[in-house]
C-alpha positions as CSV (number, residue, x, y, z in Angstrom):
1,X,-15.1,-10.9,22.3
2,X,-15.8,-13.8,19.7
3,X,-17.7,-12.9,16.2
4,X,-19.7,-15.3,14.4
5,X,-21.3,-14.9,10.8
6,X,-24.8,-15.2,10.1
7,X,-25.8,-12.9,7.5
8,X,-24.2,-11.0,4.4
9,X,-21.3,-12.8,4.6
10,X,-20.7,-14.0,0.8
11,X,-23.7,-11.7,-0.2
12,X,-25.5,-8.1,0.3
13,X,-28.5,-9.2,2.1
14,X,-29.4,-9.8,5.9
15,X,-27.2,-8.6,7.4
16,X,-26.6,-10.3,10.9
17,X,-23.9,-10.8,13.2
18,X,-23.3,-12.3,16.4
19,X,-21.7,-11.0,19.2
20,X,-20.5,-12.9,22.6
21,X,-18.5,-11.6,25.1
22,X,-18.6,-11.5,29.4
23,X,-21.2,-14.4,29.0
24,X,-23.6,-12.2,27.3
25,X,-24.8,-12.4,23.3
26,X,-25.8,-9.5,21.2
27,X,-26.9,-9.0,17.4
28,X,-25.8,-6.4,15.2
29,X,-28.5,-5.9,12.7
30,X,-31.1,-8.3,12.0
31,X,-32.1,-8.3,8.4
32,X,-34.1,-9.6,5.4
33,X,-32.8,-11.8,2.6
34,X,-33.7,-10.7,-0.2
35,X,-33.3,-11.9,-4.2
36,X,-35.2,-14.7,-5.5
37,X,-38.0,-16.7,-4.5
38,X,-35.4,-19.1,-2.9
39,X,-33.5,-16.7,-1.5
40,X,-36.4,-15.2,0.5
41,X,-37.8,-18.5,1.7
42,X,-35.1,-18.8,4.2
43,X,-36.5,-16.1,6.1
44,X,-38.7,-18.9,7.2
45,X,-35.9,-21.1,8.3
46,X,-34.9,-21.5,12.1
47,X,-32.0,-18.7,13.2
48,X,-28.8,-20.3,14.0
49,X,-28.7,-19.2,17.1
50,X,-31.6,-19.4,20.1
51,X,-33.5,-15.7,19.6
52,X,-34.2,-15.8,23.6
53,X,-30.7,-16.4,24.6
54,X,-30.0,-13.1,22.7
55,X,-29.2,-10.4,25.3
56,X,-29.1,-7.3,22.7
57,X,-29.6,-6.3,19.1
58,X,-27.6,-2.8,17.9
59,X,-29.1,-2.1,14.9
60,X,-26.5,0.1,12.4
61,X,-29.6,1.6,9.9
62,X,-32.9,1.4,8.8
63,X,-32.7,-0.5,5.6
64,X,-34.4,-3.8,5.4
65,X,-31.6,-5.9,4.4
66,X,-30.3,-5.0,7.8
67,X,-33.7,-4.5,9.9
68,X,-36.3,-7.0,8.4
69,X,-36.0,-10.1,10.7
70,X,-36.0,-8.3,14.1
71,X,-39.8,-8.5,14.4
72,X,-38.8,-12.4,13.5
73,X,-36.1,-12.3,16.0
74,X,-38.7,-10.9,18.7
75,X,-41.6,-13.3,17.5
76,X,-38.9,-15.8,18.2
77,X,-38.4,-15.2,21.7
78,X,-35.9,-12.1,21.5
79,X,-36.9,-10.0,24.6
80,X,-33.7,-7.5,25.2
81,X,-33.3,-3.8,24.5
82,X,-32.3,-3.2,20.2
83,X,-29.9,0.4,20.3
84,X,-29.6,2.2,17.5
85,X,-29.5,6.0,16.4
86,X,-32.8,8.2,17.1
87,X,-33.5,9.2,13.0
88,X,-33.6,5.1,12.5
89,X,-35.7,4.3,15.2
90,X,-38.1,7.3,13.7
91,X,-37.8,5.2,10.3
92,X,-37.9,1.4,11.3
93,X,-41.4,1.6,12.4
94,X,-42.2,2.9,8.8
95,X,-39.6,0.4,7.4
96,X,-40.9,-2.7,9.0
97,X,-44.7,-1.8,9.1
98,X,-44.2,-1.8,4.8
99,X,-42.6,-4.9,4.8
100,X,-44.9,-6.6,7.2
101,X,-48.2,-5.3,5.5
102,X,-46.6,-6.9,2.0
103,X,-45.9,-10.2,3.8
104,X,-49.5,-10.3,4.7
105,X,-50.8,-9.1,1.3
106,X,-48.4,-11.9,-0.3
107,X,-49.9,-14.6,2.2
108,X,-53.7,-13.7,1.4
109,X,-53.0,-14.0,-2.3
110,X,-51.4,-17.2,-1.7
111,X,-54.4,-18.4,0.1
112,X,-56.8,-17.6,-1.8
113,X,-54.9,-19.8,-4.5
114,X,-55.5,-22.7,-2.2
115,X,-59.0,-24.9,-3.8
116,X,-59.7,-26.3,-1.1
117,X,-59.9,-22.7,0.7
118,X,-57.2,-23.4,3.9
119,X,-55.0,-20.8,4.4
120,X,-52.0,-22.6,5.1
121,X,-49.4,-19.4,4.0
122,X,-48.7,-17.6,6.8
123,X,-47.0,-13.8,6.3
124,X,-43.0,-14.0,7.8
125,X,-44.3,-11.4,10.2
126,X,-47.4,-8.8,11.1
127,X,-48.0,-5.2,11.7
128,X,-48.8,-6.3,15.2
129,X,-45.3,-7.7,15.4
130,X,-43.8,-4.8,14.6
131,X,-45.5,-3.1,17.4
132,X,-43.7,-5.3,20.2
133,X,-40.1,-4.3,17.9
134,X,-40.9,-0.6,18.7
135,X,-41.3,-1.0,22.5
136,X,-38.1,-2.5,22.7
137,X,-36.2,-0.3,20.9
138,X,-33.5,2.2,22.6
139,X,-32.6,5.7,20.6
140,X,-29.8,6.8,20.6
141,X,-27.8,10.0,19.6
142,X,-24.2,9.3,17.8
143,X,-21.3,10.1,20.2
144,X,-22.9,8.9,23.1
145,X,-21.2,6.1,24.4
146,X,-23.6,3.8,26.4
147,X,-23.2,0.5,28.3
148,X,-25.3,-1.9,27.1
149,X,-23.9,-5.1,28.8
150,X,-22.4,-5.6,31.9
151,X,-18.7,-4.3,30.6
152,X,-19.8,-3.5,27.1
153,X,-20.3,0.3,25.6
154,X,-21.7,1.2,22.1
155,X,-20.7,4.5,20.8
156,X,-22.5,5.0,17.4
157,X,-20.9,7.4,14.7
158,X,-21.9,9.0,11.6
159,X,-21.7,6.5,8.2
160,X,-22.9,8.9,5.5
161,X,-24.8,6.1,4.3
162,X,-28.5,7.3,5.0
163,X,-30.4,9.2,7.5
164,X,-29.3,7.8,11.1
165,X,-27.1,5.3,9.4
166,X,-24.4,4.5,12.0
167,X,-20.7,2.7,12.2
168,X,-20.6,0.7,15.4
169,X,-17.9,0.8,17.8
170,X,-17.9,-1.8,20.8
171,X,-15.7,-1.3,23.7
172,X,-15.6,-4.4,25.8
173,X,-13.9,-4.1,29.6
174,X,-12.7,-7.2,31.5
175,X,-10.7,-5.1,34.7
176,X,-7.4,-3.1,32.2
177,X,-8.2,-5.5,29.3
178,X,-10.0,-3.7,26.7
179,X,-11.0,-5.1,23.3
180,X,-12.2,-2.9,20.4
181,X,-14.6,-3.8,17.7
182,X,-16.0,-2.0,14.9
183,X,-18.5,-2.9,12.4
184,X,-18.6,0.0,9.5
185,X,-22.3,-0.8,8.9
186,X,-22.9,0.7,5.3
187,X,-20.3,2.8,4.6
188,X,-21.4,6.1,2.7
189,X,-19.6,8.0,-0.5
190,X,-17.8,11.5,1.3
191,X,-20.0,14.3,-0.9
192,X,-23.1,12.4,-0.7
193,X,-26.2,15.2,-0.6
194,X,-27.8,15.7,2.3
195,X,-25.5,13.8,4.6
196,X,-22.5,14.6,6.7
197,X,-19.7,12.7,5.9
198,X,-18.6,9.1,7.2
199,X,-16.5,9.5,10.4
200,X,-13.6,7.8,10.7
201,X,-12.6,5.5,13.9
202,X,-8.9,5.7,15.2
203,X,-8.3,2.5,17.0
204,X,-9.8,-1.2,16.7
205,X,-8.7,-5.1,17.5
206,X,-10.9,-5.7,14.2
207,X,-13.1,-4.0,12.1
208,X,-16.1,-5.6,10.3
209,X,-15.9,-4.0,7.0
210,X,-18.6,-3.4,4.5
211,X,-17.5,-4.3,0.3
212,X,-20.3,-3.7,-1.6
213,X,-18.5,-2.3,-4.0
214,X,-15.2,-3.3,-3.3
215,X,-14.3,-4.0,-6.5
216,X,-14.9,-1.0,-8.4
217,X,-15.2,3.4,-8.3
218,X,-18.2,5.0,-8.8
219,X,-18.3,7.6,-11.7
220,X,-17.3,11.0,-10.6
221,X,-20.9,12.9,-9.0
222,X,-20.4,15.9,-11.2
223,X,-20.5,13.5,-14.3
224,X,-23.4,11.6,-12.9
225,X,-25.6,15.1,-12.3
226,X,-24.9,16.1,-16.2
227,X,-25.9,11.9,-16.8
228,X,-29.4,12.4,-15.0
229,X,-29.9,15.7,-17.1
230,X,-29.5,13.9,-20.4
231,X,-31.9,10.8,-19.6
232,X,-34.1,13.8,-18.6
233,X,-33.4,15.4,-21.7
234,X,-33.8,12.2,-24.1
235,X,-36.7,11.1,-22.2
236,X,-38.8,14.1,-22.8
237,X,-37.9,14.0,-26.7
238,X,-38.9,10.5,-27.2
239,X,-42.2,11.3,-25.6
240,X,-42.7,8.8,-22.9
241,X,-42.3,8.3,-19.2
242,X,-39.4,8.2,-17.1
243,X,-39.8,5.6,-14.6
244,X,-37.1,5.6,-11.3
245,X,-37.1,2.7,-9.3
246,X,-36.1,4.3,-5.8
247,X,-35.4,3.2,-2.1
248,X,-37.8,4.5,0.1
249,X,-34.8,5.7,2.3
250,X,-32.4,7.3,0.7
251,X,-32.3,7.8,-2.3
252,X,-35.5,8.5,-3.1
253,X,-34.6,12.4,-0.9
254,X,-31.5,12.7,-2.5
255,X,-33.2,12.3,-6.0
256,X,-35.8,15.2,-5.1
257,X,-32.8,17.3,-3.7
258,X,-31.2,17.1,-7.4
259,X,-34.7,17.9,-8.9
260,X,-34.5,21.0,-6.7
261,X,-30.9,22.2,-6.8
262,X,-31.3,21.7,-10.7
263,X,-35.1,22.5,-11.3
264,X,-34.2,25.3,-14.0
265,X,-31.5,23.9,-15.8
266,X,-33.7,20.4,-16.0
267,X,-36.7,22.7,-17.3
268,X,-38.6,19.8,-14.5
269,X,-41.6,22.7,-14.4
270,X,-42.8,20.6,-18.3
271,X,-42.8,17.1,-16.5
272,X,-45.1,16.2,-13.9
273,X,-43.6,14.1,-11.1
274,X,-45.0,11.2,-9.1
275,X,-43.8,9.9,-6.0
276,X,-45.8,6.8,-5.8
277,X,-44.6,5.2,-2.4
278,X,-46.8,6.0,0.6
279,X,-43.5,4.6,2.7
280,X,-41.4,7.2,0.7
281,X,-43.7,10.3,1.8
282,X,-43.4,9.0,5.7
283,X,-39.9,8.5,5.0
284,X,-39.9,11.9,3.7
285,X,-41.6,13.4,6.7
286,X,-38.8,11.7,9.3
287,X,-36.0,13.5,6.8
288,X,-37.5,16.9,7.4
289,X,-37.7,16.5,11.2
290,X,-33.7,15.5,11.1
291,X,-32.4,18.9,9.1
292,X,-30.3,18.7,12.0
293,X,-28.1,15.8,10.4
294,X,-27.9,17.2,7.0
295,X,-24.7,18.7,5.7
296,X,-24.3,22.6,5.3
297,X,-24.8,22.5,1.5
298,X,-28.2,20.5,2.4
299,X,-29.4,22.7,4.6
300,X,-29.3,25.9,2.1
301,X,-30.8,23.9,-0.3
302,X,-33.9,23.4,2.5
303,X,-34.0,27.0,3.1
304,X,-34.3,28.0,-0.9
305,X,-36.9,27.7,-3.5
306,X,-38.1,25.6,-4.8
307,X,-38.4,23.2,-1.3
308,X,-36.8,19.5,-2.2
309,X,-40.1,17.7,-0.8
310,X,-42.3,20.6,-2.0
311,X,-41.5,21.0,-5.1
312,X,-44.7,22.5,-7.5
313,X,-45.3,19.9,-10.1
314,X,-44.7,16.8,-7.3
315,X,-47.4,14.5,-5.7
316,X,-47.5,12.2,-3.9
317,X,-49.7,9.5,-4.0
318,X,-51.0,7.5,-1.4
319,X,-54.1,5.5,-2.3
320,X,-54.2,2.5,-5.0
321,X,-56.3,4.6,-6.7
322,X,-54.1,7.3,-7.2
323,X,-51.5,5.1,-7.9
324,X,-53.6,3.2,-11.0
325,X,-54.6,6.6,-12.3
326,X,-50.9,7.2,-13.0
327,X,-51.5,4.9,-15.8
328,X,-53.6,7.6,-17.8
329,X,-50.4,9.2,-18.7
330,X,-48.3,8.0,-21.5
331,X,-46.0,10.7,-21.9
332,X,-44.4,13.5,-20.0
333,X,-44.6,11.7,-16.2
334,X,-41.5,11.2,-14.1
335,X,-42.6,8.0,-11.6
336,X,-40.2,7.6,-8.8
337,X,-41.5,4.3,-7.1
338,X,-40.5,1.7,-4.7
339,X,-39.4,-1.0,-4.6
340,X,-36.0,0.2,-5.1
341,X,-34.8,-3.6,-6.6
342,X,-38.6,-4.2,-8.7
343,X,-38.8,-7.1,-6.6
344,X,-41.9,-5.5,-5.1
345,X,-43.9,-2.7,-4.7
346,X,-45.9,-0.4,-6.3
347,X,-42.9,0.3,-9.2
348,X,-44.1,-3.2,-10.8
349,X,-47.5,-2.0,-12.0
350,X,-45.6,0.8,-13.7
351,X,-43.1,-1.6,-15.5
352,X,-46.4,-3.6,-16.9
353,X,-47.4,-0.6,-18.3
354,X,-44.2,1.1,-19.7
355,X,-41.9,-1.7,-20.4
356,X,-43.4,-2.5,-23.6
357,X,-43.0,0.9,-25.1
358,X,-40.2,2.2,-26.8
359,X,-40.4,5.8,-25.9
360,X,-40.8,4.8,-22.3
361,X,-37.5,5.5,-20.0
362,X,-36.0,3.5,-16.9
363,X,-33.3,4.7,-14.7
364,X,-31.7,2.5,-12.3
365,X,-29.8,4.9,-9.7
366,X,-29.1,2.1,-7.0
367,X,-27.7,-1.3,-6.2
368,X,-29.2,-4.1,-8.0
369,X,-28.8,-7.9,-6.2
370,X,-28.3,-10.5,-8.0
371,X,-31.9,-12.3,-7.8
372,X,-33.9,-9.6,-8.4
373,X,-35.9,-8.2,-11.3
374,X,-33.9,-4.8,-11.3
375,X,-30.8,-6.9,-11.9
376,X,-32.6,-8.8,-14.5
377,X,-33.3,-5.8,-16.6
378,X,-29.9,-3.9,-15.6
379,X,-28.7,-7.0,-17.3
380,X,-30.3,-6.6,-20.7
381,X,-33.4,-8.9,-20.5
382,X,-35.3,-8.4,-23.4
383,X,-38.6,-10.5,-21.7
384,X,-39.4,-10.5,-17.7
385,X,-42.1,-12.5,-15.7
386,X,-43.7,-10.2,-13.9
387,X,-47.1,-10.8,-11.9
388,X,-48.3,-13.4,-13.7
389,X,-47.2,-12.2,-17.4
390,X,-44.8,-12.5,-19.7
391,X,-43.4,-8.7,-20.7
392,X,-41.3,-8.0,-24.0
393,X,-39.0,-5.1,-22.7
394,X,-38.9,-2.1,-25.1
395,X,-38.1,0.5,-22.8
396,X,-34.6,1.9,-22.8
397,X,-32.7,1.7,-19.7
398,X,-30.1,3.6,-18.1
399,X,-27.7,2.5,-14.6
400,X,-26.8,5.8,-13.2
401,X,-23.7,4.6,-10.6
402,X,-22.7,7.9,-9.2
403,X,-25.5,7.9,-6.8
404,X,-24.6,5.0,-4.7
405,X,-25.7,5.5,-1.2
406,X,-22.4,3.0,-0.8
407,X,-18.4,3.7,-0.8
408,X,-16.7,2.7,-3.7
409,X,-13.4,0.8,-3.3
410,X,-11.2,3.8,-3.0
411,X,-14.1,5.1,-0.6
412,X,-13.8,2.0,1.5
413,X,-10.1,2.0,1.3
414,X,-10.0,6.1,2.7
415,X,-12.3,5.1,5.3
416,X,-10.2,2.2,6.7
417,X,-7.1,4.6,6.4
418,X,-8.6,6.6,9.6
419,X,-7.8,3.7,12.1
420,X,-4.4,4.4,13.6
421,X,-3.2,1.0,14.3
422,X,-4.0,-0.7,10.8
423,X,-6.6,-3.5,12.2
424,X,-7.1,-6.9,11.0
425,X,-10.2,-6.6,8.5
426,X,-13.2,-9.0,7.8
427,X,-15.0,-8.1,5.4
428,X,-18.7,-8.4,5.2
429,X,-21.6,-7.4,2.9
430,X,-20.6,-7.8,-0.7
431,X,-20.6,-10.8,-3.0
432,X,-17.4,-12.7,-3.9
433,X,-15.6,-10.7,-6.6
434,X,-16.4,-7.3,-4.6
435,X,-14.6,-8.8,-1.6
436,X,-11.6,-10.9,-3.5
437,X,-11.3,-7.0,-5.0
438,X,-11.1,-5.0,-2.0
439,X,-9.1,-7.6,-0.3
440,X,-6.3,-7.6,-2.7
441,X,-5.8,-3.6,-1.7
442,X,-6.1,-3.9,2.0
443,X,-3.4,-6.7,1.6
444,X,-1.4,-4.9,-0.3
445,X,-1.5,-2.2,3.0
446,X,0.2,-4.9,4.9
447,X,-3.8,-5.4,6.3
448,X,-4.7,-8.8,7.6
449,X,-8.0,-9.6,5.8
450,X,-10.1,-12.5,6.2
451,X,-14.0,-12.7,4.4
452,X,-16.6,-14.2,6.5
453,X,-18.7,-17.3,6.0
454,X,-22.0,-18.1,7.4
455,X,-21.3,-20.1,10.6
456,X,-17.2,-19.0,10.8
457,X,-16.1,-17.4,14.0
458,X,-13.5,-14.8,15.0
459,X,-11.6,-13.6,18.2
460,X,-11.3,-10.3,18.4
């Protein structure tokens, strides 16, 4: 098998791989780049690669900075089968459909910019797009190994990371000869609510390893439940809003499941709570067909009162509408809202209206790249441009790090400690210092480590 690096490989966006071996050439994951402006115009550019000579996509999770370019890749000339596990196929649609209908809103805005009335902005991809994604898609359960090439078998297991979030293991076969490679895909925190536990893998000729946060340990969960309790706390005593920017997967459940488990000690019955993502309430909808996956702790929680996704004081809102007569309250609303970075989404229309006031409240409780107008306020902005204005930031913010969806170094490092045979590493998905970080552990392990570049190859 030969490796080469296309995607989050000096950075945590777009994930893409590629994959030859036996003559054949697969992908594992496909995704957006997201960030800034510049960042996101290479979406546009040519792939390095022909899509139609691609044989095979395995997709690890449903996130967009690992999905968002298959209906791209397909558009492209990408005919071939894309495998991944059965709760992300139920989510990708949702996933893909959202990003696909913003592309198109973004390009009819743009157009109708244009004086002399020419629409020459074209969205990255459409709904109808995404259609021809879904009938190529494969589902999978984990533990299931599957040929998928001509001497090639996937066997996907769990990565704690989000619903149907999977670590890759490829087998390839050439008569005795067998070479082993294993791509982590997003590598959850052990603990995480609702999900089981990352597995680990016992043997590998090279692992593809995941450093988000390689360079650093999350605060302790216990600690960040009693931190999420006092920005409730302080929130409500100012006497404004408490606005969450969420991920539609993910975190967005595992926020509700807190609001649940904690609903008395919280007093949540005085707030009333939003969740203003239509893509979060399908999202919703796919976790409570998969109870099945959750963790034993999870599943109690399910079965009690209140009900996570039912909880009395919650709505969801679906219709622009709705979502603009959230603005009538000043005080006393908890908004949980995508998108989960501000770069998008309905969360934006919130932050015009609560960013300027001093008893307003925002709470970051995920990953923030660097680009982005979540990073930009996690930062300390005191002004942001944001559609079309020029906002004074008044609001006080909070970074709640205990909920990463993402190992933390010591995380990553337990994870790697499962393989038997102590594999070379290269690591993947994180930004420089995160890598340098986690690289300087593994090393010290006696671990062969390399970090990928975009366009480096590697023999497994």
């Amino acid at each position: 098998m030969r490796v080469r690096f296309h995607g989050a490989a000096g950075e945590v966006t777009g994930s893409c791989h590629e994959v030859e071996v036996g003559g054949r050439r697969l992908l594992l994951d496909c995704g957006l780049i997201q960030g800034s402006d510049e960042d996101e115009k290479r979406n546009f550019e040519p792939f390095a690669f022909d899509p139609a000579s691609v044989d095979a996509v395995v997709l690890s999770h449903a996130h967009i900075d690992h999905c968002g370019r298959l209906p791209v890749l397909v558009k492209r000339g990408f005919k071939g089968p894309i495998w991944t596990q059965a709760a992300t196929a139920d989510l990708l649609k949702i996933m893909l459909d959202d990003s696909a209908f913003l592309a198109e809103m973004d390009a009819e805005f743009a157009n109708k910019r244009n004086e002399d009335g020419h629409a020459r902005h074209k969205p990255l991809f459409t709904r109808a797009d995404v259609g021809q994604v879904m009938r190529q898609v494969r589902a999978l359960p984990y533990h299931a190994p599957t040929e998928i090439l001509p001497g090639l078998t996937v066997q996907l297991r769990e990565a704690g990371h989000i619903l149907g979030s999977a670590t890759v293991e490829l087998r390839a076969r050439n008569g005795v000869d067998e070479r082993v490679l294993v791509f982590s895909g997003d590598i959850g925190m052990k603990g995480t609510p609702i999900l089981r536990d990352p597995e680990p893998v016992a043997q590998a000729d090279l692992v593809l390893l995941e450093a988000t946060y390689g360079g650093r340990a999350h605060r302790d969960r216990a600690a960040t439940v009693t931190e999420i309790g006092e920005v409730l706390e302080h929130a409500w005593a100012d006497g404004g809003n408490l606005l969450i920017p969420a991920f539609a997967v993910g975190r967005t459940q595992e926020i509700l499941y807190w609001f649940a488990r904690y609903w008395d000690r919280w007093n949540l019955d005085r707030w009333k709570i939003f969740l203003d993502s239509p893509m979060a309430s399908k999202v919703t909808e796919v976790y409570d067909r998969h109870v099945d996956l959750f963790d034993s702790k999870a599943r109690d929680v399910w079965r009690g009162q209140p009900h996570p996704f039912r909880l009395p004081n919650l709505r969801y809102t679906e219709s622009v509408e709705e979502s603009r007569g959230i603005n009538a309250h000043e005080r006393g609303a908890i908004i949980i809202a995508g998108a989960g970075m501000c770069n998008g989404g309905r969360i934006r229309h919130h932050l015009r209206q609560n960013l300027g006031r001093r008893q307003a409240h925002l709470m970051f409780v995920g990953y923030q790249s660097r680009g982005t107008l979540g990073r930009r306020l996690v930062d300390g902005a005191s002004h942001v441009k944001m559609l079309g204005e020029d906002i004074q930031v008044n609001a006080q913010r909070h970074t709640v790090g205990g909920l990463s969806a993402h190992a933390d170094q010591p995380g990553l490092l337990d994870w790697y400690s499962g393989f038997a045979n102590k594999p070379p590493v290269v690591l993947v998905h994180g930004e420089d210092d995160a890598r340098e970080a986690l690289a300087g552990k593994l090393r010290e392990r006696g671990t062969a480590v390399e970090l990928a570049r975009p366009g480096n190859v590697r023999e497994v």
